[in-house]
DRENMI-280591 format. One line per 10 residues: number of its first residue (from 1); for each residue x, y, z of N, C-alpha, C. Coordinates in steps of 0.001 Angstrom, whole numbers, always signed. Example, Ala and Ser with C-alpha at 12.3 -4.5 7.8 and 13.67 -1.06 7.14 Angstrom:
2
1) +13190:-5690:+7800:+12300:-4500:+7800:+13200:-3300:+7800  +12850:-2250:+7080:+13670:-1060:+7140:+12900:+30:+7870
END
This chain:
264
1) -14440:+5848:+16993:-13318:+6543:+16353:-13763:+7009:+14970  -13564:+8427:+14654:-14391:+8804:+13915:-13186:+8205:+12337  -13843:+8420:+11211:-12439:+8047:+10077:-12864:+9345:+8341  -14197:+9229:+8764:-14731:+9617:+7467:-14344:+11443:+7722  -13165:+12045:+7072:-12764:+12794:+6258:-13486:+13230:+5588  -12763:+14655:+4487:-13503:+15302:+3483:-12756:+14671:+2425  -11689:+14149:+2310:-11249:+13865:+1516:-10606:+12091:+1499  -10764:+11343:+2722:-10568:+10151:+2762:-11609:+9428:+3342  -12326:+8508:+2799:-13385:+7810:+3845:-12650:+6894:+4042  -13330:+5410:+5227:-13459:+4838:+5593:-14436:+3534:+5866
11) -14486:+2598:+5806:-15336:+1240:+5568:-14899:+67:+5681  -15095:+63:+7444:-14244:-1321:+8049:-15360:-2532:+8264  -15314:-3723:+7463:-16437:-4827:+7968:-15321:-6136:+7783  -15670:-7232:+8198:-15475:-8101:+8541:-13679:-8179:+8425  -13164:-7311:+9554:-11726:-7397:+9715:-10524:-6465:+8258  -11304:-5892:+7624:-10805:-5224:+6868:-11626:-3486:+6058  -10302:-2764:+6387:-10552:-1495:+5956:-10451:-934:+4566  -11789:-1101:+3927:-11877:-469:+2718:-11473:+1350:+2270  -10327:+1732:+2160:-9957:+3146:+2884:-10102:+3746:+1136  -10814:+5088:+890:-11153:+5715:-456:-10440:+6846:-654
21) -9524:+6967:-1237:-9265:+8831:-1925:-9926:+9411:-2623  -10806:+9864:-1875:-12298:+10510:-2306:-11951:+12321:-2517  -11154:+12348:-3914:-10745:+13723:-4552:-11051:+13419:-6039  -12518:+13094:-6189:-12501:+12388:-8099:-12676:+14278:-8847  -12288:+13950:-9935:-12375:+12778:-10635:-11102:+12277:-10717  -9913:+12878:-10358:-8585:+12397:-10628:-7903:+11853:-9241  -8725:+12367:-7951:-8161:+11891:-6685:-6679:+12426:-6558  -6331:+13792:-6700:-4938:+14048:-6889:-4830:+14557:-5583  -3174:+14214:-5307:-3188:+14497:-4141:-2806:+15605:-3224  -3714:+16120:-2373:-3469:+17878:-2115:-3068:+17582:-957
31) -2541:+19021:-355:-1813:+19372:+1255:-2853:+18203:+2550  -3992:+18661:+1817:-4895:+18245:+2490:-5162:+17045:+2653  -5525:+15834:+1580:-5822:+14614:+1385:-4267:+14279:+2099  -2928:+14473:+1786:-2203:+14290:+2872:-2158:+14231:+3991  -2784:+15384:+4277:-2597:+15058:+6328:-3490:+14346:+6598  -4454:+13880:+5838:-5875:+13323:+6389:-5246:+11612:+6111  -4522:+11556:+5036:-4064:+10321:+5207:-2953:+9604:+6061  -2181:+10596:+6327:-1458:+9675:+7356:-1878:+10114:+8734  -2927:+10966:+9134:-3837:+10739:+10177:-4677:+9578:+10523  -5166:+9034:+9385:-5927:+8385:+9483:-5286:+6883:+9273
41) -4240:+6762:+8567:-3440:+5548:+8761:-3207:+5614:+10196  -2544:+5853:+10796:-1982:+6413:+12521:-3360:+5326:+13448  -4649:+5721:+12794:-5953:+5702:+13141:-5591:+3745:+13386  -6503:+3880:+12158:-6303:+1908:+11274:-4977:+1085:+12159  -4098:+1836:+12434:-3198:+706:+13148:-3466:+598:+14315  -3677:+1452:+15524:-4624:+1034:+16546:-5874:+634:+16458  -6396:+443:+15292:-8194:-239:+15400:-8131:-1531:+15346  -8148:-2586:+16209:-8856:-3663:+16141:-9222:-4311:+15855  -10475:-3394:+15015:-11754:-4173:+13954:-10747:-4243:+12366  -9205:-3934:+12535:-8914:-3540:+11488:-7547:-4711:+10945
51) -7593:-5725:+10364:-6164:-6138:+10130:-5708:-6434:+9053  -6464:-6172:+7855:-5969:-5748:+6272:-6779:-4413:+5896  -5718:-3824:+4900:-6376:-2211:+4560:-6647:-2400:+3050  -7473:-2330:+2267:-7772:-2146:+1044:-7790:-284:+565  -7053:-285:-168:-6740:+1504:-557:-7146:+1843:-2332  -8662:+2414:-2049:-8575:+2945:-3607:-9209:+4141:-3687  -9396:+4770:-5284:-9897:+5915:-5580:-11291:+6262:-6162  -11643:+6959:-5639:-13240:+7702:-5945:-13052:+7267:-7102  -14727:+6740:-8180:-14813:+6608:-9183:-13495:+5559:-9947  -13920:+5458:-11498:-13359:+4877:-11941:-12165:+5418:-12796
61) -11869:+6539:-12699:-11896:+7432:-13867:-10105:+7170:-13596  -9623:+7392:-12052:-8089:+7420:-11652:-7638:+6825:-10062  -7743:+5890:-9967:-6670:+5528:-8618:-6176:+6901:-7856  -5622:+7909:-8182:-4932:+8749:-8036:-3432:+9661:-9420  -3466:+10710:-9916:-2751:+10775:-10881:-1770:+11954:-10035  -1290:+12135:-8914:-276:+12388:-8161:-699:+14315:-7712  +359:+14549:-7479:+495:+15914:-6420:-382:+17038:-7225  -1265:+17691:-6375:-1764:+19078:-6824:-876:+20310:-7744  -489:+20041:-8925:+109:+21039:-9693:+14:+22974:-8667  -1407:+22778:-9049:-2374:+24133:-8725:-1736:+24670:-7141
71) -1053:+23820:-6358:-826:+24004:-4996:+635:+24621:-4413  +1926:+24504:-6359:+2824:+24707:-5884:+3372:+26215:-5741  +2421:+27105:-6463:+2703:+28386:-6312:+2631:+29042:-4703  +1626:+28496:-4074:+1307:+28494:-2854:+2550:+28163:-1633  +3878:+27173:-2437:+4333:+26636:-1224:+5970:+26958:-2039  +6080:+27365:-3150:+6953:+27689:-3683:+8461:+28213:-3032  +7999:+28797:-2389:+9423:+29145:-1031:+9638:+28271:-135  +8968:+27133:-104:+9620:+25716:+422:+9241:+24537:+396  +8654:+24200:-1086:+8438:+22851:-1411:+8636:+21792:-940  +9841:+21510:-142:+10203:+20303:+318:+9580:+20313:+1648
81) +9406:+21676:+2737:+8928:+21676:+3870:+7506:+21472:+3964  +6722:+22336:+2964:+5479:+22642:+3117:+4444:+21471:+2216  +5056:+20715:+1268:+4454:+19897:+304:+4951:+18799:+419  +6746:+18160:+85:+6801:+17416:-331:+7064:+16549:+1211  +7856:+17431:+2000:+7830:+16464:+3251:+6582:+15702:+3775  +4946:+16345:+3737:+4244:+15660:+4333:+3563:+14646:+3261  +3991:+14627:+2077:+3958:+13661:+1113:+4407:+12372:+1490  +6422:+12212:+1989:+6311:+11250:+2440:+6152:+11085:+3715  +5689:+11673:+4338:+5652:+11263:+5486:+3790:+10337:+5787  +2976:+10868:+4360:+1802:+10278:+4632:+1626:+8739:+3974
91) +3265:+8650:+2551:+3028:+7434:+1856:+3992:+6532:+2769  +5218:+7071:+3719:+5803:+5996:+4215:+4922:+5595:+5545  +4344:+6308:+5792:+3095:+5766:+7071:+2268:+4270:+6462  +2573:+4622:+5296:+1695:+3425:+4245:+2452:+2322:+4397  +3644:+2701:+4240:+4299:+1072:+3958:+4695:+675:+5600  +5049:+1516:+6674:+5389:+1471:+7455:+4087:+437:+8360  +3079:+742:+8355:+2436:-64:+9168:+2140:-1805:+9051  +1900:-1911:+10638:+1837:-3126:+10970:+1303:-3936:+10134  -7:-3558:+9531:-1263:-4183:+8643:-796:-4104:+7711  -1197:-5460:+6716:-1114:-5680:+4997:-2336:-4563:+4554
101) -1470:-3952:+3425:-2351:-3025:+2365:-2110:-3803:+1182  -3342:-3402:+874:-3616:-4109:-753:-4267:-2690:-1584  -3655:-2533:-2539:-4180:-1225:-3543:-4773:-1380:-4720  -6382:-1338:-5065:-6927:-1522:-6108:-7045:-509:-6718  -6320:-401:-8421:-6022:+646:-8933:-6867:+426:-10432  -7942:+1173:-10305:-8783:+1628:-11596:-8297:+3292:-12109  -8222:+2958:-13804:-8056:+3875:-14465:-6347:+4293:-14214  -6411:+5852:-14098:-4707:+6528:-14459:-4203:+6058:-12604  -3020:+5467:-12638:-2233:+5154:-11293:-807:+6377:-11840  -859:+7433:-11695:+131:+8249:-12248:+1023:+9277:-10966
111) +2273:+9278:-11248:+3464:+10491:-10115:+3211:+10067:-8817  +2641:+10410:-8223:+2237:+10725:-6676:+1602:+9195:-6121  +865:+9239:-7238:-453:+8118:-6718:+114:+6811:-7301  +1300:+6609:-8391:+2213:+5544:-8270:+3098:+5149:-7186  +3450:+6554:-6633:+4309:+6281:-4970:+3785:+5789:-4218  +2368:+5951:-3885:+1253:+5683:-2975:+1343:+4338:-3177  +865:+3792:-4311:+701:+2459:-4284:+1831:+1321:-4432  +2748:+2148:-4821:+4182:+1305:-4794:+4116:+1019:-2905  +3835:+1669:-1999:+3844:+1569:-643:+3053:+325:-338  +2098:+515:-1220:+1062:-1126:-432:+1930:-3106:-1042
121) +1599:-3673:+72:+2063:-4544:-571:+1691:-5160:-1959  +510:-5298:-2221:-102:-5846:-3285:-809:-4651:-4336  -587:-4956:-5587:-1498:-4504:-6542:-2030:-4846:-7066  -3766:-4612:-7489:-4558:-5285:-8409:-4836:-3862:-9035  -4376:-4314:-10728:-5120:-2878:-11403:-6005:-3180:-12560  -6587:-2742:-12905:-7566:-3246:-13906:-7339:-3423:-15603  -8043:-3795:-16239:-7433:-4107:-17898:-7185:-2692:-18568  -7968:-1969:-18144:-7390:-341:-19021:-7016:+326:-18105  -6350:-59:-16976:-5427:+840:-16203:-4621:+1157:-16687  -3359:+2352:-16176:-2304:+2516:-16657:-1458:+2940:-15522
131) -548:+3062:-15294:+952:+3193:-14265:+1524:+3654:-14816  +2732:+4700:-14039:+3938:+5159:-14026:+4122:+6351:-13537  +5879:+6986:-13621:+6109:+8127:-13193:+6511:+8788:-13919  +5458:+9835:-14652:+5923:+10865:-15208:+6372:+12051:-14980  +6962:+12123:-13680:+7639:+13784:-13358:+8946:+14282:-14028  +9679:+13183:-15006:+10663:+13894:-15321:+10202:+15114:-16838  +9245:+14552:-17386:+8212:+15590:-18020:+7718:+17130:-17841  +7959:+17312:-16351:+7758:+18471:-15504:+9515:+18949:-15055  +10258:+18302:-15481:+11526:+18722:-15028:+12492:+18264:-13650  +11220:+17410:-13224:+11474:+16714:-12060:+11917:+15299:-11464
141) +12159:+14527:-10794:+11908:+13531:-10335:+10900:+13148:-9301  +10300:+11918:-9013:+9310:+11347:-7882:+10183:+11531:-6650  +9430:+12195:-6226:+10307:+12849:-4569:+9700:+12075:-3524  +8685:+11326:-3673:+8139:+10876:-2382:+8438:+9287:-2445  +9056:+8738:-2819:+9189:+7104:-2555:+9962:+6475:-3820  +9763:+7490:-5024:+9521:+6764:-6506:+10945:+5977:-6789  +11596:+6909:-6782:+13312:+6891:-6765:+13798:+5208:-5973  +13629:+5051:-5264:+13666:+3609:-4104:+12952:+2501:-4158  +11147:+2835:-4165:+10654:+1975:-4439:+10502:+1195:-5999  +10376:+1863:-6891:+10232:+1235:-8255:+11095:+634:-8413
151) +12278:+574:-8208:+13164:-491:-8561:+13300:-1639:-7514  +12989:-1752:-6966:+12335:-2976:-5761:+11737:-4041:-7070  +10578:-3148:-7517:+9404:-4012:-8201:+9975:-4422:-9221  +10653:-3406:-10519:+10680:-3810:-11980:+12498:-3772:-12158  +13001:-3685:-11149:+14836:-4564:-11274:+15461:-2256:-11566  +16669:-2477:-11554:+17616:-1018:-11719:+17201:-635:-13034  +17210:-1617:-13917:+17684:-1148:-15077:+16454:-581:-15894  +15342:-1253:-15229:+13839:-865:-15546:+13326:+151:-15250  +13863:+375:-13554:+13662:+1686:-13474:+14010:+3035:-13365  +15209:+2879:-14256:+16487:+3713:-15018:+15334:+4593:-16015
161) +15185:+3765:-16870:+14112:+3337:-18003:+12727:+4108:-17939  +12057:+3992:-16988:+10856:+4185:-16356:+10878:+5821:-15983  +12151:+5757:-15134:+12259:+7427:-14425:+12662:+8204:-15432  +13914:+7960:-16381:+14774:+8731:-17321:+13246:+9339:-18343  +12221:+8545:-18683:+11622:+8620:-20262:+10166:+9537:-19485  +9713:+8565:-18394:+8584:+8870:-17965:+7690:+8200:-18651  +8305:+6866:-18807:+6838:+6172:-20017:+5683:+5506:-18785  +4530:+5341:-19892:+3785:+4884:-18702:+3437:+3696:-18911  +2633:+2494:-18165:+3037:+1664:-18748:+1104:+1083:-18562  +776:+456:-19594:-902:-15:-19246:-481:-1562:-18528
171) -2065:-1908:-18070:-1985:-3312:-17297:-1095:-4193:-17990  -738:-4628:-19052:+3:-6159:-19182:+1052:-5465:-19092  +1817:-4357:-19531:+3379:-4351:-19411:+3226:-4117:-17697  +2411:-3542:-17188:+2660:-3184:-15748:+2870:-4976:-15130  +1877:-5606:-15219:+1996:-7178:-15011:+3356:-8059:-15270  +3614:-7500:-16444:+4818:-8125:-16972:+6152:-7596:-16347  +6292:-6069:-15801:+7171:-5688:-15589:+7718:-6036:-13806  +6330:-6524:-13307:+6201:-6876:-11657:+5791:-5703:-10866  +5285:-4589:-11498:+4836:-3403:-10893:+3240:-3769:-9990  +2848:-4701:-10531:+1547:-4805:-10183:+1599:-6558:-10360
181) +414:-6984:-9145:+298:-8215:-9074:-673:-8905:-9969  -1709:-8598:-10271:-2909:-9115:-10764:-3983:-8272:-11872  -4417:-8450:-12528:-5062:-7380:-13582:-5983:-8114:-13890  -7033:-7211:-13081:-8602:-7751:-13427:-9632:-6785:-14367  -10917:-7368:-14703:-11505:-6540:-15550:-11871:-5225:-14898  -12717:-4471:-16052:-12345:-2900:-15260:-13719:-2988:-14363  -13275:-1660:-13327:-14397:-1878:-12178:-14339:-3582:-11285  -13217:-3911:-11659:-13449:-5520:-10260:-12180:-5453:-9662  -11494:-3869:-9433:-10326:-4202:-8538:-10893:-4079:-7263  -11655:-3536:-6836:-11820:-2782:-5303:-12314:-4822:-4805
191) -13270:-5240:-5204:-13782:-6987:-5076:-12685:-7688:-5227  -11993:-7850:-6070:-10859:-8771:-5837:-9792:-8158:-4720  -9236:-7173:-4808:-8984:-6679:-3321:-9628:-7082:-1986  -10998:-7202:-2027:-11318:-7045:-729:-11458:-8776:-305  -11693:-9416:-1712:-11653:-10961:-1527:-10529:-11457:-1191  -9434:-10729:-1524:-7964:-11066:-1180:-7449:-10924:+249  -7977:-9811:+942:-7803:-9200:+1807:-8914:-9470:+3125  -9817:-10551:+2763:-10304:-11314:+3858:-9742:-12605:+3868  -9030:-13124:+2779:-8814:-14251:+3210:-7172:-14155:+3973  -6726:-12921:+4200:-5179:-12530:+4780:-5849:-12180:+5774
201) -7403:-11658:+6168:-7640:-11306:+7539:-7775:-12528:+8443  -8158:-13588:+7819:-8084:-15074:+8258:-7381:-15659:+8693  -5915:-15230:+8066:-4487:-15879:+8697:-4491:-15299:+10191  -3864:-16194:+10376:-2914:-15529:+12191:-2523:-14076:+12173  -2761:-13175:+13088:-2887:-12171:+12710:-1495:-11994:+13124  -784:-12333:+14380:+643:-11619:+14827:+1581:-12543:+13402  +1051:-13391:+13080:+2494:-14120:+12311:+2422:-13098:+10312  +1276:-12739:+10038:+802:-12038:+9542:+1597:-10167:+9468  +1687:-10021:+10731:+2155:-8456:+11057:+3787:-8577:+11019  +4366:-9736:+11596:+5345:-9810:+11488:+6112:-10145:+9683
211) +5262:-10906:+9306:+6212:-11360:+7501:+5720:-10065:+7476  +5287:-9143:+7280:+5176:-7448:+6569:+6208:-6798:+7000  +6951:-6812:+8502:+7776:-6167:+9289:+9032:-6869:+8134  +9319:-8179:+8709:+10624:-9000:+8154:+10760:-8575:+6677  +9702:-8855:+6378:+10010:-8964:+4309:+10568:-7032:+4424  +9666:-6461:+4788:+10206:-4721:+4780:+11718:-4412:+5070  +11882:-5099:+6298:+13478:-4909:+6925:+14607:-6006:+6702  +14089:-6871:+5990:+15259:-7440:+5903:+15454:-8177:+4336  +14955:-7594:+3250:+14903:-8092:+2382:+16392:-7799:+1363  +16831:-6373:+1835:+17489:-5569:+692:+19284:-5854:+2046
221) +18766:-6767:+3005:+20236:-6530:+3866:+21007:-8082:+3275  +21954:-8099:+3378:+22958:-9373:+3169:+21988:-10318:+3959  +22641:-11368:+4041:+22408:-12734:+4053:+23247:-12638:+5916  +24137:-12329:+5880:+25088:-12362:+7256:+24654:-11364:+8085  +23647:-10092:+7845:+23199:-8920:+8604:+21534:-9537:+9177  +20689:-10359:+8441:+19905:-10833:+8800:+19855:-11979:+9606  +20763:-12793:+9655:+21026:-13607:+10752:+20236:-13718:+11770  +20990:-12515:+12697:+20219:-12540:+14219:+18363:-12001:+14280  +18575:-10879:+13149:+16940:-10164:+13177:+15577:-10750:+12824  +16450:-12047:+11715:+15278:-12960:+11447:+15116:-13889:+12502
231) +15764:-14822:+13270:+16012:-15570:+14341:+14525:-14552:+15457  +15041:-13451:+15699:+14439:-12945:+16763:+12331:-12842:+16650  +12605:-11973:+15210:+11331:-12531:+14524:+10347:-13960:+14654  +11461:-15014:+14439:+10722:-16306:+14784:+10378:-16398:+16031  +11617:-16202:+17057:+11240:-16544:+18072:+9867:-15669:+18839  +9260:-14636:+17950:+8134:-14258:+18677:+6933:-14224:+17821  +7172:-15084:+16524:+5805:-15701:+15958:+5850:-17105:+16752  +6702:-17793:+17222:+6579:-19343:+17697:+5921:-18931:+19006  +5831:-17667:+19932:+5700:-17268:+21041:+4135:-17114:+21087  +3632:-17006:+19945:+1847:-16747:+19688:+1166:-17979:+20004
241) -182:-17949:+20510:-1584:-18754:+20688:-1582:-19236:+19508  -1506:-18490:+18351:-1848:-18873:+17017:-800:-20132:+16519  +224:-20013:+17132:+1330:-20634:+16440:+1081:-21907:+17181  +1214:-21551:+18496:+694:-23057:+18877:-703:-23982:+18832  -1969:-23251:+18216:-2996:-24048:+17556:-2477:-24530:+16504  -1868:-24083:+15899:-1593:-24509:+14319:-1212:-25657:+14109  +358:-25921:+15332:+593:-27068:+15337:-141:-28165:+16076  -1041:-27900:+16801:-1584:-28581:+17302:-2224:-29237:+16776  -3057:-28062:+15472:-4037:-28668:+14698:-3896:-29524:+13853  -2373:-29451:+13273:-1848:-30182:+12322:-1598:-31842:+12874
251) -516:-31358:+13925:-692:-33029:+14785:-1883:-33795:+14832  -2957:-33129:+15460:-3637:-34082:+15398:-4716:-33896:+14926  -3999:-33730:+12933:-5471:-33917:+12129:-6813:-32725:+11987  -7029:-31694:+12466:-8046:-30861:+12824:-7469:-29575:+11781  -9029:-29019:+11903:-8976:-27726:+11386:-8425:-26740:+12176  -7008:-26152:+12487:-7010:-24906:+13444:-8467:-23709:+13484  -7982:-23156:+14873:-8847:-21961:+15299:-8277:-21266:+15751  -7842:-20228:+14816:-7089:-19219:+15197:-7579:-17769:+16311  -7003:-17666:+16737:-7910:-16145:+17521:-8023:-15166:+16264  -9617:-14829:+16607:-10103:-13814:+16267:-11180:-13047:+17047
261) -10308:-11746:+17404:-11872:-11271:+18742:-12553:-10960:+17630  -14061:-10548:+18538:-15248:-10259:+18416:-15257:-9113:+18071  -15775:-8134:+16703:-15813:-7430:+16397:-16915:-6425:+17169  -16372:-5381:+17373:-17719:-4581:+18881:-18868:-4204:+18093
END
């Protein structure tokens, strides 16, 4: 299965996909690096060899600093059809899949390429990184996720705050604010990512696919709407090989052995 793109590579080893937005120096994101990405996500969830995704950007210089300016004259008579729809349709492919993503973000994480990574579960960004959404600067708002997801991470009122000013925010306020998980030195996000992201390839893989499903769908519903959906959930992680080594292993004392096929 082929993966390597002109504008996205690919680099799957020991159960995890090192996936690149290879558009440096800013990795911004065009018509193009779009379709190639949620093609190629589509890809990664039927692969196999694949059960954590690590997502970063060419060079050090930007993670991604959001949508091709240069592209909107081009689509101007229908922005939302021709640009912004396959925008989300390539970042909710992101959050949507089965597999944990982890997003190592060196340098500017800015507009577009903050949506992007607001999609993965985890963030590691580095000590002179920086975050945020500056489209109201341009007259705009974040059309592809920004609006919904940021306030997940940093509470309403933060990202009232965040959207209204367009401030941006470097690694410790990003840390502090819950936008991002971890802030390592510069150049050691893509390694701590990928160290993170083998030891989640290690876990049970169905009980694994499922907390990504549950935490996604049932986090933002009442307490009385989740009831039955979480119930059903259990009953088909308790239904796994994995689930029953575990306890087995525990009873009696042993290291579990979880399934893991053989990589081809």
């Amino acid at each position: 299965m082929n993966y390597q793109n002109r504008r996205l590579l690919v680099e799957i080893q020991e159960y995890v996909a090192v996936v690149t937005l290879n558009n440096p120096p800013l990795n911004i994101l065009t018509l193009e690096l779009s379709a190639e990405m949620r093609d190629t996500l589509h890809k990664l969830e039927e692969d196999d060899r694949v059960r954590v995704i690590v997502l970063r950007g060419a060079g050090e210089k930007a993670f991604c600093v959001g949508a091709d300016i240069r592209e909107f004259p081009q689509v101007w008579d229908d922005v939302i059809g021709k640009k912004l729809m396959n925008e989300n349709l390539a970042i909710d492919a992101l959050e949507l899949l089965d597999k944990p993503v982890i997003a190592a973000l060196e340098g500017n994480t800015l507009g577009g390429g903050c949506e992007i990574a607001m999609a993965a579960d985890i963030r590691f960004i580095s000590e002179t990184g920086r975050i945020g959404l500056p489209e109201i600067n341009l007259g705009v708002f974040p059309g592809s996720g920004g609006l919904f997801r940021l306030a997940r991470y940093v509470g309403v009122s933060r990202a009232y705050e965040m959207l209204y000013t367009g401030r941006i925010l470097d690694a410790k306020q990003a840390l502090e604010a819950g936008l991002v998980n971890h802030v390592v030195p510069e150049g050691g996000t893509e390694r701590a990512a990928v160290e993170l992201a083998r030891e989640i390839a290690g876990k049970p893989f169905e009980a694994v696919k499922l907390i990504r499903r549950g935490v996604r769908e049932l986090w933002q519903k009442p307490t009385s709407d989740n009831f039955r959906p979480n119930l059903e959930l259990s009953r088909r992680v308790f239904q796994t090989e994995d689930c029953a080594e575990g306890v087995d292993a525990f009873l009696h004392k042993r290291t579990p052995r979880f399934n893991r096929k053989a990589e081809p």
